[in-house]
Backbone as CSV, one residue per row, in Angstrom:
resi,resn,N_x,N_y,N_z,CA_x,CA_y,CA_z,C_x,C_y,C_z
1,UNK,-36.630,-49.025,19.117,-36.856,-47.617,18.917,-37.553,-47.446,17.571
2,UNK,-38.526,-46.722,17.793,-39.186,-46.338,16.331,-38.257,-45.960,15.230
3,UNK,-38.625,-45.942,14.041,-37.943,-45.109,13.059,-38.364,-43.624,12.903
4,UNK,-38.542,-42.891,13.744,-39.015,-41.611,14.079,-37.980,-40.999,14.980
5,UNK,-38.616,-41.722,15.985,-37.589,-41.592,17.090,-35.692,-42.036,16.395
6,UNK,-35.594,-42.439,15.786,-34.260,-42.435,15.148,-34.141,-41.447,14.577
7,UNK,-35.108,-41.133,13.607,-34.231,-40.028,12.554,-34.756,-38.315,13.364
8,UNK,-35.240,-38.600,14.716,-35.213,-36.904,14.782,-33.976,-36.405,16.392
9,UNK,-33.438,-38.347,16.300,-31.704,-37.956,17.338,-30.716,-38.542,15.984
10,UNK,-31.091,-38.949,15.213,-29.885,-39.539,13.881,-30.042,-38.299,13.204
11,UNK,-30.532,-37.525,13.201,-30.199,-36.221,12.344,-28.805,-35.332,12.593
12,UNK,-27.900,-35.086,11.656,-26.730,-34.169,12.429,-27.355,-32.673,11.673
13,UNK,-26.768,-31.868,11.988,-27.188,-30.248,11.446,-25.412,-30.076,11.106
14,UNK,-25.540,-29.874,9.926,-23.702,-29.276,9.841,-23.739,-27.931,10.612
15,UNK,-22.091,-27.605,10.862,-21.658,-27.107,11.510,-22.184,-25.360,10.928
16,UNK,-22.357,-24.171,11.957,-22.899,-23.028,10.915,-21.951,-22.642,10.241
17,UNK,-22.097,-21.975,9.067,-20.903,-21.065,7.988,-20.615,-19.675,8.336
18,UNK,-19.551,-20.065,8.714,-19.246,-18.109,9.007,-19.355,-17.255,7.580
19,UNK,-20.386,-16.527,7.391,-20.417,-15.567,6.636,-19.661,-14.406,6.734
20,UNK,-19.008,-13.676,5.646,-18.514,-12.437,5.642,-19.334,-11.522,6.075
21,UNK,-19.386,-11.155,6.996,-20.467,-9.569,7.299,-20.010,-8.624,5.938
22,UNK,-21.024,-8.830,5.022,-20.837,-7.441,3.589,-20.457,-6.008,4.133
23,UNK,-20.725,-5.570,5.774,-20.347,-4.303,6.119,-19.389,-4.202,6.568
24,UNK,-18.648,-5.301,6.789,-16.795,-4.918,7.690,-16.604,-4.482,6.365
25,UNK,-15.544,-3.682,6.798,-14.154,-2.776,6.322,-13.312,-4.300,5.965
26,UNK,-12.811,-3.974,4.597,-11.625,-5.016,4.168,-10.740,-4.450,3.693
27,UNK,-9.216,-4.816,4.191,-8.015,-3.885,3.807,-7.749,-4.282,2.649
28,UNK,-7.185,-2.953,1.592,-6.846,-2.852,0.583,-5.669,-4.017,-0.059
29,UNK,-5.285,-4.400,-1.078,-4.433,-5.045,-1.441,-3.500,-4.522,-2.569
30,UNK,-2.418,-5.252,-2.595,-1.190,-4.388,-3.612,-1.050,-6.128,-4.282
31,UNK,-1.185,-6.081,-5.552,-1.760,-7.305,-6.447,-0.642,-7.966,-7.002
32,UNK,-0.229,-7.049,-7.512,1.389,-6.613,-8.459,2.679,-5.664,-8.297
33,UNK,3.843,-5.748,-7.953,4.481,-4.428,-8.338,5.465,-4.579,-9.401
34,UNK,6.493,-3.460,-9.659,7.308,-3.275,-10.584,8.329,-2.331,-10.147
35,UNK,9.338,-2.505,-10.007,9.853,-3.793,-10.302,9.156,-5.066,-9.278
36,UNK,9.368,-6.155,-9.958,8.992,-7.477,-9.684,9.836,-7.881,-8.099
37,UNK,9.263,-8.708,-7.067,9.663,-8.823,-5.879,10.903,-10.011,-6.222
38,UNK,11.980,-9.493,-5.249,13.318,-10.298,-5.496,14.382,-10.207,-6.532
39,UNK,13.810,-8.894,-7.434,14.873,-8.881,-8.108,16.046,-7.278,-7.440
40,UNK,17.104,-7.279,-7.245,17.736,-6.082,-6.927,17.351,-4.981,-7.456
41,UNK,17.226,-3.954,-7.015,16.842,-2.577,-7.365,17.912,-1.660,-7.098
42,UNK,18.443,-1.499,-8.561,19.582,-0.285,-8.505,18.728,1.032,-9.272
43,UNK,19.965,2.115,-9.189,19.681,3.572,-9.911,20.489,3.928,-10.310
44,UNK,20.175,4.619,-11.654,21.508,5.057,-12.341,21.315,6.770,-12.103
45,UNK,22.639,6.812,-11.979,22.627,8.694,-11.627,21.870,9.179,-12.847
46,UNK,21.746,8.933,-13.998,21.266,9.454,-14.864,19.942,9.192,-15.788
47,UNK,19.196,7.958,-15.258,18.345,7.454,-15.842,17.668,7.149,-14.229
48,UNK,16.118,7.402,-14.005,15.556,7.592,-13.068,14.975,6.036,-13.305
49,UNK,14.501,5.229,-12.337,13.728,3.930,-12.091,12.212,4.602,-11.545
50,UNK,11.660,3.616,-11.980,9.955,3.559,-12.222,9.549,2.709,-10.680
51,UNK,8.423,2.886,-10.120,7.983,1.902,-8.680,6.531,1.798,-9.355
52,UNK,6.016,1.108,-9.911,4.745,0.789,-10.374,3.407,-0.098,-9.451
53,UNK,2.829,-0.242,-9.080,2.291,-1.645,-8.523,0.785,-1.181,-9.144
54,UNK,-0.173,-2.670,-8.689,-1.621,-2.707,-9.019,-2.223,-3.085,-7.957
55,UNK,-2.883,-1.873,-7.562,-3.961,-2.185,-6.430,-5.154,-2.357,-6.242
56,UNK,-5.656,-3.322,-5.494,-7.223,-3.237,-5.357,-7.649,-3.354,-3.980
57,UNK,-9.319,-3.433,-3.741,-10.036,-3.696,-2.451,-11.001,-4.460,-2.840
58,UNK,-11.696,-5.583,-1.873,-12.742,-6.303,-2.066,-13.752,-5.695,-1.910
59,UNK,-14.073,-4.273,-1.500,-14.460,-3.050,-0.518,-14.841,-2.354,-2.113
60,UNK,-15.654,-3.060,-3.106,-16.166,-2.205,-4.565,-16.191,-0.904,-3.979
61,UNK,-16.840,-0.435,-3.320,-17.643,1.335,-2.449,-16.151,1.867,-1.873
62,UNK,-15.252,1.012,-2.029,-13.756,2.066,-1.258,-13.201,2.584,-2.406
63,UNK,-12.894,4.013,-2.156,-11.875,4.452,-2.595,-10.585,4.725,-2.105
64,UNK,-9.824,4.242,-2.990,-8.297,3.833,-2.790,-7.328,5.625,-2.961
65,UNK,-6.668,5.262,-1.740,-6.071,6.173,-1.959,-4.263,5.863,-1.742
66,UNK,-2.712,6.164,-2.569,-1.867,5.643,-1.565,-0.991,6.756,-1.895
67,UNK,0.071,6.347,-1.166,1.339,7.338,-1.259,2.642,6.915,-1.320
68,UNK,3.978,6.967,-2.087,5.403,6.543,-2.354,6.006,7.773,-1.276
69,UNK,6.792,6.649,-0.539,7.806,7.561,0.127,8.975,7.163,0.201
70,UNK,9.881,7.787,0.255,11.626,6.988,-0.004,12.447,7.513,1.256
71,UNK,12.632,6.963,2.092,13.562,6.764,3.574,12.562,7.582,4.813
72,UNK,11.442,6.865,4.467,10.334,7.665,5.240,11.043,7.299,6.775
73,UNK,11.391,6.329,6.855,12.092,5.947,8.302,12.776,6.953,9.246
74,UNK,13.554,7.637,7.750,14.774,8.563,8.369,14.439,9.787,8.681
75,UNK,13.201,9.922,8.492,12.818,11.557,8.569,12.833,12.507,9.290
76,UNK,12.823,13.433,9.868,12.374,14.505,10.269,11.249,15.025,10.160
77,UNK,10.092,14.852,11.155,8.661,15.699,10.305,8.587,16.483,9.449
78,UNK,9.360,17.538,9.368,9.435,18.381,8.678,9.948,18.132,7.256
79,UNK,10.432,17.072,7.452,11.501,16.751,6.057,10.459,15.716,5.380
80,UNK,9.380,15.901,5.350,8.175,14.308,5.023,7.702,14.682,3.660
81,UNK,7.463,15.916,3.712,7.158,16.644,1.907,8.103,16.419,1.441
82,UNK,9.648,16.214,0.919,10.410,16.254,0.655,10.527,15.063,-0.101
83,UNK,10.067,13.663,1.021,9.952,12.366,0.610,8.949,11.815,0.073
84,UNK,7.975,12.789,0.346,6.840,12.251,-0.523,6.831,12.567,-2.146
85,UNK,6.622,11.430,-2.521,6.644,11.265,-4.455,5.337,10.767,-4.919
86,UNK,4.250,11.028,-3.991,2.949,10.443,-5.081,1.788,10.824,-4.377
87,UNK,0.508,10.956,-4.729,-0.083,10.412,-3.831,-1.604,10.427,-5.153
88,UNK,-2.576,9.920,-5.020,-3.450,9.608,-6.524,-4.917,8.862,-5.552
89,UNK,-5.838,9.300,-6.570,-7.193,8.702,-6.308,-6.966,7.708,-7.368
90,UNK,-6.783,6.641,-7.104,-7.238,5.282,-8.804,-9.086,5.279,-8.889
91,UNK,-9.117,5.046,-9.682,-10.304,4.953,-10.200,-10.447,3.497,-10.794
92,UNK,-11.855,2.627,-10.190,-11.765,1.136,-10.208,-11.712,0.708,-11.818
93,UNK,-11.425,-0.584,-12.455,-11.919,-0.989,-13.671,-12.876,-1.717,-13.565
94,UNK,-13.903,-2.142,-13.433,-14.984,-2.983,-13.745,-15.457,-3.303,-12.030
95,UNK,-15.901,-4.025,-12.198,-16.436,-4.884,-10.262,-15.302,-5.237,-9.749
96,UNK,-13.833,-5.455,-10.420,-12.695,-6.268,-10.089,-11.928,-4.972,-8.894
97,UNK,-12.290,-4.289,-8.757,-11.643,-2.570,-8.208,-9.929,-2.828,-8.205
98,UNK,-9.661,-2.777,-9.199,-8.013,-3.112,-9.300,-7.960,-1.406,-9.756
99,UNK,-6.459,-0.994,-10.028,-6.150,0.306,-10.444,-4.726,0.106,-10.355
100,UNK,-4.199,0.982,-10.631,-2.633,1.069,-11.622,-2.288,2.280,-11.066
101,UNK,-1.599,2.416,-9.695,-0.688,3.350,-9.550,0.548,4.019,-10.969
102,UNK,0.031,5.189,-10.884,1.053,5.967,-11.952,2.583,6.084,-11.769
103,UNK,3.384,5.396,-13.119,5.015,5.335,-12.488,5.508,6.549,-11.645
104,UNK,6.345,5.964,-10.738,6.902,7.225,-9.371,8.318,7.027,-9.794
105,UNK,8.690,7.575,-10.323,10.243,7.735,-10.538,11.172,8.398,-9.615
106,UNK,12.513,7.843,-9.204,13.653,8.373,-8.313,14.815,8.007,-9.575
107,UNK,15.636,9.058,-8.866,16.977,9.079,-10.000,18.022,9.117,-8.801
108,UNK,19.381,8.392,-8.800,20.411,8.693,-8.181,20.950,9.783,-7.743
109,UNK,20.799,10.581,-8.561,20.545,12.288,-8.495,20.068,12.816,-7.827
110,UNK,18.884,12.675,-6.993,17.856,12.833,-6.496,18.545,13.128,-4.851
111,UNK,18.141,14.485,-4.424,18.663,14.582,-3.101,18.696,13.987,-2.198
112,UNK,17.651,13.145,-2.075,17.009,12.493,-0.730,18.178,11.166,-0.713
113,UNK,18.475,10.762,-1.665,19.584,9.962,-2.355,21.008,10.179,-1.850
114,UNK,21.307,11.106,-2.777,22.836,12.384,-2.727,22.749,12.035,-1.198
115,UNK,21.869,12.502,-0.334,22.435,12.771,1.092,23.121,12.020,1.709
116,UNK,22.955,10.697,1.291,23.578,9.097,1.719,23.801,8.430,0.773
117,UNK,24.406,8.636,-0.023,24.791,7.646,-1.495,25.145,6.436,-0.964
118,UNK,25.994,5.921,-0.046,26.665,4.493,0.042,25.474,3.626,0.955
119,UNK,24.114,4.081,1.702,23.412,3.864,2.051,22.406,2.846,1.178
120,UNK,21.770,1.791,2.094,20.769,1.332,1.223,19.668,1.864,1.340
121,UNK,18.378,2.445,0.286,17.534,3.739,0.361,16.290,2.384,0.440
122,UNK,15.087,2.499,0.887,14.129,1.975,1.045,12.856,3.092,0.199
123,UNK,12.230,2.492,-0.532,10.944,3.109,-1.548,9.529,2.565,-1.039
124,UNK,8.693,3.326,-0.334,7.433,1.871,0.277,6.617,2.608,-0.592
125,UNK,5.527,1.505,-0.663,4.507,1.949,-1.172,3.120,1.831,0.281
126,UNK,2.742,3.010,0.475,1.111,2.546,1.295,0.123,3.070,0.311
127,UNK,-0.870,2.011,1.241,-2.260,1.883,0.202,-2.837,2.059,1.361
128,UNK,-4.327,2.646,1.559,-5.041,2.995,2.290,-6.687,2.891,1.636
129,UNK,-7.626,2.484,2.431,-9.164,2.584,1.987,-9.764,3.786,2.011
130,UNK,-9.145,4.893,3.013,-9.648,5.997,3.564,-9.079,7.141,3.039
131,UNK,-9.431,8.264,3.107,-8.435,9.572,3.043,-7.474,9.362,3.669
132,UNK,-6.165,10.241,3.026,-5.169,10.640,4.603,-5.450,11.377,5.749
133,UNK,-5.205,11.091,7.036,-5.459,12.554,7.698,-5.032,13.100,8.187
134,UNK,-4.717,13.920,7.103,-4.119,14.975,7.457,-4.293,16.662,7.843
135,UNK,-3.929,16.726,9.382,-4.881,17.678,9.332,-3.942,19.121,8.496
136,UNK,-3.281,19.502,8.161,-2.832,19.981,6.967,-1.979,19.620,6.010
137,UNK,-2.337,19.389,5.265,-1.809,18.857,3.535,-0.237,19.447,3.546
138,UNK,-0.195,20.956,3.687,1.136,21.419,3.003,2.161,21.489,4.518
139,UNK,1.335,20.720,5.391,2.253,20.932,6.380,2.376,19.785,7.184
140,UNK,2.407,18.230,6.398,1.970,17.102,7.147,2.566,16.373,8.336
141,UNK,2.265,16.131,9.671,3.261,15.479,10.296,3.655,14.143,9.833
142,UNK,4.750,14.105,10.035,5.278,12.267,9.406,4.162,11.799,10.192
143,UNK,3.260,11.589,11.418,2.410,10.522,11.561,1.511,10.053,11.151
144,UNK,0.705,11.619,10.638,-0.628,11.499,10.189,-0.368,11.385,8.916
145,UNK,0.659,11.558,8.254,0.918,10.937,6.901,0.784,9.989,6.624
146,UNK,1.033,9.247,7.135,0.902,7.720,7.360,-0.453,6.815,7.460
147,UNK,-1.638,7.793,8.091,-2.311,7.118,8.877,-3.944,7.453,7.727
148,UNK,-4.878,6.362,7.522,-5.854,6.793,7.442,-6.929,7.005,8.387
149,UNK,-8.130,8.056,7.584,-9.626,8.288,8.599,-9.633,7.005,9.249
150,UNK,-10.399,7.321,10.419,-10.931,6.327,11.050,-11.353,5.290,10.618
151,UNK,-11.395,4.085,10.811,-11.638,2.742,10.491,-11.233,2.221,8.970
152,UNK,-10.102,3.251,8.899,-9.379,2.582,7.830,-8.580,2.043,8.037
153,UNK,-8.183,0.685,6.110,-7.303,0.024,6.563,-6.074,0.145,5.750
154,UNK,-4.825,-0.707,5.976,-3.467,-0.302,4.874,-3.143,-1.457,4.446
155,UNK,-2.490,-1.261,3.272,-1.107,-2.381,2.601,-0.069,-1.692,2.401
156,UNK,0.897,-2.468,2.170,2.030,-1.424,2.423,3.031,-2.819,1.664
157,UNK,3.988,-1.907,0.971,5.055,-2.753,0.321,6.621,-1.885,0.031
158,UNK,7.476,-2.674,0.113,9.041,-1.887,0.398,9.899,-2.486,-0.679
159,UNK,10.975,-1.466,-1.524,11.585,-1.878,-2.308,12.809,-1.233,-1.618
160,UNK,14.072,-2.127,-1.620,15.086,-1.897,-1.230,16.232,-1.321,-2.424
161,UNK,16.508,-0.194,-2.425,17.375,-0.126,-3.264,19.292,0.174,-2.873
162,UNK,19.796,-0.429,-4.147,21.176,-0.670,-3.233,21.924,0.756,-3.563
163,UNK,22.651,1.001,-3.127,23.656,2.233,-2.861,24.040,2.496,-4.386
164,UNK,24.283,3.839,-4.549,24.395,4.722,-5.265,25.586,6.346,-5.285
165,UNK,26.585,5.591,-6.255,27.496,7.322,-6.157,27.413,7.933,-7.557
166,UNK,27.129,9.513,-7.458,27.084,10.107,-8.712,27.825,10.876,-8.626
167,UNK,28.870,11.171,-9.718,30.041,12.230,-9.550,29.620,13.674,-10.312
């Protein structure tokens, strides 16, 4: 066999590289929180606890939007304003699009609390790429609270906190 004829069937072509399509949608990320994961989370009736985290998207062009809710599980639609404790546009730092949710404080005190003191209370955090949609703000259903615009995506993170009596 020629040396021609060798090197144009001895040739391999590596395998192709899946590229990231730059236009998919990439879900948001929660980087950091605070308190730190695994350590117990109590409340003192009188001194309120902080839920901090640091979020970003690989998605530079997204804006981040999220929301703290505490026993969102247990709700009542109607009862969803009640539980809601945050909600914030971050604004990116550099190309890195990280941002610093503002401390969300709960106190033992705190009704949503009081209602079930010996209960363990759950604090989530969602992160979203999109608006909420909601189709009214002061009147939100627990679903669409939850949910972003179309072809958005979520992160979502849960702090368990342990039971609580205030006299």
């Amino acid at each position: 066999m020629s040396a021609l004829a060798t090197a144009a069937y001895g040739c391999m072509l590596p395998p192709p590289v899946d590229e990231v399509d730059p236009a998919a949608n990439r879900a948001p990320t929660i980087t950091a929180i605070a308190p730190p994961e695994g350590e117990p989370v109590t409340l003192s009736c009188d001194q309120g606890r902080s839920f901090i985290a640091t979020i970003g998207d690989p998605d530079v062009r997204d804006r981040l939007f999220f929301r703290f809710f505490v026993d969102y599980y247990r709700q009542d639609p109607n009862d969803l304003l009640g539980a809601e404790i945050g909600e914030s546009d971050p604004v990116p730092t550099g190309q890195s699009r990280l941002a610093q949710t503002p401390s969300t404080g709960i106190s033992g005190r705190d009704s949503i609390i009081q209602e079930r003191p010996n209960d363990v209370h759950i604090v989530e955090l969602l992160v979203v790429d999109r608006e909420f949609d909601d189709a009214n703000p002061d009147i939100a259903a627990a679903f669409t609270a939850r949910v972003p615009v179309a072809g958005g995506l979520t992160a979502t993170y849960q702090w368990a906190i342990e039971p609580v009596v205030c006299n």
